[in-house]
C-alpha positions as CSV (number, residue, x, y, z in Angstrom):
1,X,12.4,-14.9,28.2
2,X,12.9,-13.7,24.3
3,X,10.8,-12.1,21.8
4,X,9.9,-14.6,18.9
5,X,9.3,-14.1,15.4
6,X,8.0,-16.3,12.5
7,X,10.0,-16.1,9.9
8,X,8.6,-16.9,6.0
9,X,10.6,-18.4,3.1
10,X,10.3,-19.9,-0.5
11,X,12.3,-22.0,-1.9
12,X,14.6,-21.5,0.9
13,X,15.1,-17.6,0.5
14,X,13.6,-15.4,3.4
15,X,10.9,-12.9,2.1
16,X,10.8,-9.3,2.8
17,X,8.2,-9.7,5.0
18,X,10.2,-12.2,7.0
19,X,13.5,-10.0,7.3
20,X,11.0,-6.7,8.1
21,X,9.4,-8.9,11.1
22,X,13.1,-9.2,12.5
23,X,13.7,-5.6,12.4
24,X,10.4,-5.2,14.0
25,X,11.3,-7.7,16.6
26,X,14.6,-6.4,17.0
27,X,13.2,-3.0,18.0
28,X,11.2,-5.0,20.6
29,X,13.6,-7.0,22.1
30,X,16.0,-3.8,23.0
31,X,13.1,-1.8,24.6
32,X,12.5,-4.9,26.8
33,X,16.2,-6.1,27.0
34,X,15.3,-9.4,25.7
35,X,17.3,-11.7,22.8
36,X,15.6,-12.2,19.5
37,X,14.9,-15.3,18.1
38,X,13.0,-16.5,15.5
39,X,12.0,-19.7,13.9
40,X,11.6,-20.8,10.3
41,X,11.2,-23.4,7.9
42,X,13.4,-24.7,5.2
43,X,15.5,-21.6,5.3
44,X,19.0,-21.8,3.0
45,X,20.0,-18.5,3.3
46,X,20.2,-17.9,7.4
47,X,23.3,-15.6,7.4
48,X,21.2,-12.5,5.9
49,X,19.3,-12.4,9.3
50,X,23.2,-11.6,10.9
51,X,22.3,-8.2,9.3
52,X,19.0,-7.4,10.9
53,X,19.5,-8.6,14.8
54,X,18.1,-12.2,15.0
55,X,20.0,-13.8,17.5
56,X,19.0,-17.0,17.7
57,X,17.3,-19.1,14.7
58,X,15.4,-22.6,14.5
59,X,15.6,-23.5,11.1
60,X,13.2,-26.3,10.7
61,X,13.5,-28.9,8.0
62,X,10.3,-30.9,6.7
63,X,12.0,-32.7,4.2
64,X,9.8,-33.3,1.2
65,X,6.2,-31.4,2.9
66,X,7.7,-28.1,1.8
67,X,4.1,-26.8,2.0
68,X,2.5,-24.9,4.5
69,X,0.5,-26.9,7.0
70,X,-0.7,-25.3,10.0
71,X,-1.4,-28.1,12.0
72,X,2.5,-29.3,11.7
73,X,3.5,-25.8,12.1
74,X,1.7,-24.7,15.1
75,X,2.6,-27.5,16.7
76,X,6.5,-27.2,16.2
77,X,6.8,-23.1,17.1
78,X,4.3,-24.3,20.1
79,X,7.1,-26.1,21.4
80,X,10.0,-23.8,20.1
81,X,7.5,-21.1,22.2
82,X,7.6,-22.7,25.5
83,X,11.2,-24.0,24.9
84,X,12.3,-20.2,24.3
85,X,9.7,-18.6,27.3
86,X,8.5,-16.4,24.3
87,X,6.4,-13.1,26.3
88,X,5.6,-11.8,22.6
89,X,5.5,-13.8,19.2
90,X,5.5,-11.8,15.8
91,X,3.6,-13.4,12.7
92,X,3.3,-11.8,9.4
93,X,0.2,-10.4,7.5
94,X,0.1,-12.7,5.0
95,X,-2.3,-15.5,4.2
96,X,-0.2,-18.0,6.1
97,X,0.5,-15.6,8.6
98,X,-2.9,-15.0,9.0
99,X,-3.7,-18.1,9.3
100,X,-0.9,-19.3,11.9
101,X,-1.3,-16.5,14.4
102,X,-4.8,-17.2,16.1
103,X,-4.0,-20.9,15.8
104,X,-1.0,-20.7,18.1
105,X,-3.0,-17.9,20.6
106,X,-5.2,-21.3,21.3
107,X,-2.5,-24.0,21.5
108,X,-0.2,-21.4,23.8
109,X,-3.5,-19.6,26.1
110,X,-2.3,-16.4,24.2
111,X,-4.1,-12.8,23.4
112,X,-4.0,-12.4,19.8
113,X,-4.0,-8.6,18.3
114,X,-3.6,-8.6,13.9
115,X,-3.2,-5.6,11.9
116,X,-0.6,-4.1,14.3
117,X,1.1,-1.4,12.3
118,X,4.0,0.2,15.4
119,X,6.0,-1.0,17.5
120,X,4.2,-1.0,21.2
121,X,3.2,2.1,23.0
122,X,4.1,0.5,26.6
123,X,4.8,-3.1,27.3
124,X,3.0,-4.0,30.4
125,X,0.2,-4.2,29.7
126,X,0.9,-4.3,25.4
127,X,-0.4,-2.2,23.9
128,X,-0.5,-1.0,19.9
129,X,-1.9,0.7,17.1
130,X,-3.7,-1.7,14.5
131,X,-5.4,-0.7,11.2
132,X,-9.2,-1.5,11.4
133,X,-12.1,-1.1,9.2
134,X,-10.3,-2.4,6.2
135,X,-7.6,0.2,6.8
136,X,-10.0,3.1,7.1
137,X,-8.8,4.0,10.7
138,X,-6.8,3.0,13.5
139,X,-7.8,1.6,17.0
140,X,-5.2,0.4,20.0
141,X,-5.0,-2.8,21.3
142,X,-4.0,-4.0,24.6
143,X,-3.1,-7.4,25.6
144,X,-3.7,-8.4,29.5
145,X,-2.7,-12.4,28.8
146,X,1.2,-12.9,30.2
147,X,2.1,-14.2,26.1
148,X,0.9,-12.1,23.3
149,X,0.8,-12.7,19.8
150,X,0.6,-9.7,16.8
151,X,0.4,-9.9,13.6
152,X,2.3,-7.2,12.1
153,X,1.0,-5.6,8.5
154,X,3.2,-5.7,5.7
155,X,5.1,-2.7,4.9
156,X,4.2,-0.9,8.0
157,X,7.7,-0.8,9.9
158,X,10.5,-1.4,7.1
159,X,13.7,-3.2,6.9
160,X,16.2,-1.3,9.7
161,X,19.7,-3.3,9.8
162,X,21.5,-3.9,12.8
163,X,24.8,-6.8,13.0
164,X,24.0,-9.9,15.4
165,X,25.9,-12.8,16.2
166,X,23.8,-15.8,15.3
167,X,23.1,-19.1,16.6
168,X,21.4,-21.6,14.3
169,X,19.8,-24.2,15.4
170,X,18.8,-27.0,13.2
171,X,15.1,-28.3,14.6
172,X,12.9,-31.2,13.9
173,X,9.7,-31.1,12.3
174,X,7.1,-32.2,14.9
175,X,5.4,-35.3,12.4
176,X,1.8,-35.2,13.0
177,X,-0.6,-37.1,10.5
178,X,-0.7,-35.0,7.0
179,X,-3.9,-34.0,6.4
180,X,-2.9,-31.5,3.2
181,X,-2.2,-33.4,-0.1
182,X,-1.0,-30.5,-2.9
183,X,-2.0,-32.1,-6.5
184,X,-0.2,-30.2,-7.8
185,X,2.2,-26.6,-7.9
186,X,2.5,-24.0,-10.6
187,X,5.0,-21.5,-10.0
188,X,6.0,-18.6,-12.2
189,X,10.2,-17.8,-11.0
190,X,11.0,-15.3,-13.1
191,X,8.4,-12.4,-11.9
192,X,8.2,-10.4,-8.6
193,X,5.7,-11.9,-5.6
194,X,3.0,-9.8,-4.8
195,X,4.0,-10.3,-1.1
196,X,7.3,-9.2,-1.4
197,X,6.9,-6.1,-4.5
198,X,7.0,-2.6,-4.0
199,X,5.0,-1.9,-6.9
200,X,1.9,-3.6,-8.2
201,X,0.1,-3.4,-11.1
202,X,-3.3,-5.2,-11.6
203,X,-5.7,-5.2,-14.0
204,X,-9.5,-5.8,-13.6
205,X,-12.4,-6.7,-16.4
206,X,-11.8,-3.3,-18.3
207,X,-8.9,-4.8,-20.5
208,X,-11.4,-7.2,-21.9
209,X,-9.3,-10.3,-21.9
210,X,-6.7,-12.3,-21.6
211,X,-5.0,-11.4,-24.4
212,X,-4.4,-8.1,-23.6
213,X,-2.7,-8.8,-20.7
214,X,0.9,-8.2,-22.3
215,X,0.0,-4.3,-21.4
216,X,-0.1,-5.3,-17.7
217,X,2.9,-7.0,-18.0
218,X,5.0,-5.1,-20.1
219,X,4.0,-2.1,-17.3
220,X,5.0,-3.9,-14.8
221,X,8.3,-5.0,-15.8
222,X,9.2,-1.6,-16.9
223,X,8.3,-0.7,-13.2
224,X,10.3,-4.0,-11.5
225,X,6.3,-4.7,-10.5
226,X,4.1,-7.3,-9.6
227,X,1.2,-8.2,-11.8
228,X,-2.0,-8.6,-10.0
229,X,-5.9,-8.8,-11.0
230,X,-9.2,-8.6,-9.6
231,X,-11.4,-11.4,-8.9
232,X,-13.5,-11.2,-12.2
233,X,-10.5,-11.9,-13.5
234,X,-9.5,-14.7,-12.0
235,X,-13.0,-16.6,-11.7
236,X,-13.0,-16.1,-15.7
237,X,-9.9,-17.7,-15.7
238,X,-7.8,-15.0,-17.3
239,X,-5.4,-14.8,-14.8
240,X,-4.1,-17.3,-12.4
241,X,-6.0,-17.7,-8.5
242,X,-2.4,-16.6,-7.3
243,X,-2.9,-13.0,-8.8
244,X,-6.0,-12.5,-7.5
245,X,-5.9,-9.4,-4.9
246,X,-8.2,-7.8,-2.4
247,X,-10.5,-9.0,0.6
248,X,-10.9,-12.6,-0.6
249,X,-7.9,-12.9,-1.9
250,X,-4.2,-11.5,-1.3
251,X,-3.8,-8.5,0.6
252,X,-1.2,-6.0,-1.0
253,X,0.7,-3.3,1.1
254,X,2.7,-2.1,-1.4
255,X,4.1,1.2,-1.8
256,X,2.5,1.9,-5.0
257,X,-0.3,0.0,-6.3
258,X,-1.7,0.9,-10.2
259,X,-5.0,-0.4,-11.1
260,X,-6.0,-1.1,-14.5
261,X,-9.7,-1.1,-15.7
262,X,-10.9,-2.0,-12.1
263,X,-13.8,-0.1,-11.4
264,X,-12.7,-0.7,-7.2
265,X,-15.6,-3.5,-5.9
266,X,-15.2,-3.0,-1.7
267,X,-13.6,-6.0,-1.4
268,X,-11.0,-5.2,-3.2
269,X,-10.5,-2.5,-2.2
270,X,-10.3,-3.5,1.3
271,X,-7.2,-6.0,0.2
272,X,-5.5,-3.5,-1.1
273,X,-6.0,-0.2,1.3
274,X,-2.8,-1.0,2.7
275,X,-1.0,0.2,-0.2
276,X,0.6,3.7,0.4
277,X,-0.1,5.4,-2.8
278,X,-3.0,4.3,-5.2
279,X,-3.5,4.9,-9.0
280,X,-6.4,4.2,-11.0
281,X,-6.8,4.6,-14.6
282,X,-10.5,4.2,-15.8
283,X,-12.3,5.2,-18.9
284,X,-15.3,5.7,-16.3
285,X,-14.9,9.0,-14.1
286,X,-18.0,7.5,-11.5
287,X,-16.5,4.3,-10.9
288,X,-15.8,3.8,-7.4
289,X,-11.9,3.5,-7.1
290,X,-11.3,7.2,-7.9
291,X,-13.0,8.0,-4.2
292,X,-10.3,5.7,-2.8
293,X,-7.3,6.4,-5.1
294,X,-4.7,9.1,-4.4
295,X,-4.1,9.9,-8.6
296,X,-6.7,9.1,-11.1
297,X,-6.4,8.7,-14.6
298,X,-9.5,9.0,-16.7
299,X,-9.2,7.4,-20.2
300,X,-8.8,4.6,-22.2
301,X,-6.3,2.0,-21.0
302,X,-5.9,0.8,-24.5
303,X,-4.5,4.3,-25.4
304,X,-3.0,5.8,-21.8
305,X,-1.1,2.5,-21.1
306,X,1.9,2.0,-23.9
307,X,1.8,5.9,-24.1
308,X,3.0,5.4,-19.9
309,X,5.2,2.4,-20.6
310,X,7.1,4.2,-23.2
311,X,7.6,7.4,-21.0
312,X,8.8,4.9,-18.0
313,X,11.0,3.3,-20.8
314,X,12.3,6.8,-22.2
315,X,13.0,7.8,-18.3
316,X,14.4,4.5,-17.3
């Protein structure tokens, strides 16, 4: 028997996500005694998991489909699953994550518990705290299937290192027929992921358009940030799809999350309540994000914005 955890990459490199799963599932595995191992896809730099107790690793190469498919997917860590005896399988939050996790409770017969934000409170039955209500409050979740599968929300349980020995495994893609075609990719290398950033700084319809988004960015990079917007944004094309946060699209659990003209729609804000502190700067004091934010700013972001970048700068 071992504890299994999904691991994510891009371009080869294991997120943050990815390496906070196997501290998560290292945890695990010595409460219950178990190995760790964990299972990813196109990974190129496998020795940074030495440093956070993965044991075992099935690196699986696709060749050219470098893109997510969760057909092909489920069906290889199905197998790695029942290979490995897996009692408890860790996916991430993310979209993928998301997406993977109550695909493989079908194809393995297993209970399924997302938003799980500790480790468990007793292992037979499971049983753990999850975030509900759009991360208004907390419920626990117990599992009475043999083989559980959590999804474990980003930023909730942190990167704890501890040396392993491990064993890599080089595994073949199970090739099903391809039923995703990508047109095509657009991909910005040079700026911080939203998935994997600390900080993240969004802006909403309040900066008027897109060619005022330099004050987003020039924020952001004085902050090491992401740059994120609100859907308006993104269905007016201002910003890419990719930067688009809250309920329908990314979720961010970042430890500081700064929003820009956004008067805090409940789908956003749902997407983002995962975020440890929020700031909102508004030039209207009744829009709805200063209920939710932890520090509000009530002005103009035309005038409070390079006045904040150049004090960051100053400090920096």
């Amino acid at each position: 028997m071992t504890i299994l955890v999904v691991i994510e990459s891009e371009l080869g490199k294991i997120k943050k996500s990815g390496l906070e799963l196997a501290s998560y599932g290292r945890k695990i595995a010595d409460d219950k005694g178990l190995k760790l191992t964990a299972v990813g896809f196109n990974i190129e730099d496998s020795s940074v998991l030495n440093k956070y107790g993965v044991d075992k690793l099935y690196n699986v190469e696709t060749g050219e489909d470098i893109f997510f498919d969760v057909d092909r997917y489920s069906e290889t860590i199905t197998k790695i699953i029942k290979e490995e005896n897996a009692i408890l399988i860790v996916v991430s939050s993310s979209a993928d994550g998301r997406y993977l996790g109550p695909v493989l409770s079908i194809k393995t017969q297993s209970a399924y518990i997302p938003n799980v934000v500790e480790v468990p409170s007793q292992y037979e039955p499971i049983q753990v705290k999850c975030s509900c209500f759009t991360n208004k409050a907390f419920k626990t979740s117990k599992s009475l299937k043999n083989r559980t599968i959590i999804s474990l929300l980003s930023n909730s349980f942190g990167l704890n290192e501890k040396a392993s020995s491990l064993e890599l495994i080089n595994h073949n893609y199970e090739n099903r027929t391809v039923n995703l075609k990508v047109d095509s990719v657009d991909k910005v290398s040079d700026k911080v992921s939203i998935a994997d950033a600390q900080i993240v700084v969004s802006g909403g319809r309040g900066l008027k358009g897109p060619e005022n988004w330099y004050l987003i960015e020039d924020l952001a990079e004085v902050l090491g940030a992401a740059t994120a917007c609100s859907k308006p944004v993104s269905d007016m094309g201002w910003r890419p799809h990719s930067e688009h946060v809250g309920q329908t699209g990314k979720p961010v659990a970042s430890n500081l999350y700064i929003a820009v003209g956004v008067s805090g729609a409940i789908q956003h804000l749902a997407g983002i309540n995962s975020s440890k502190i929020k700031v909102v700067i508004n030039n209207d004091p009744e829009a709805p994000f200063f209920k939710a934010a932890d520090y509000g700013i009530v002005g103009d972001a035309f005038d409070v914005i390079p006045k904040l970048t150049e004090k960051l700068k100053m400090r920096k």
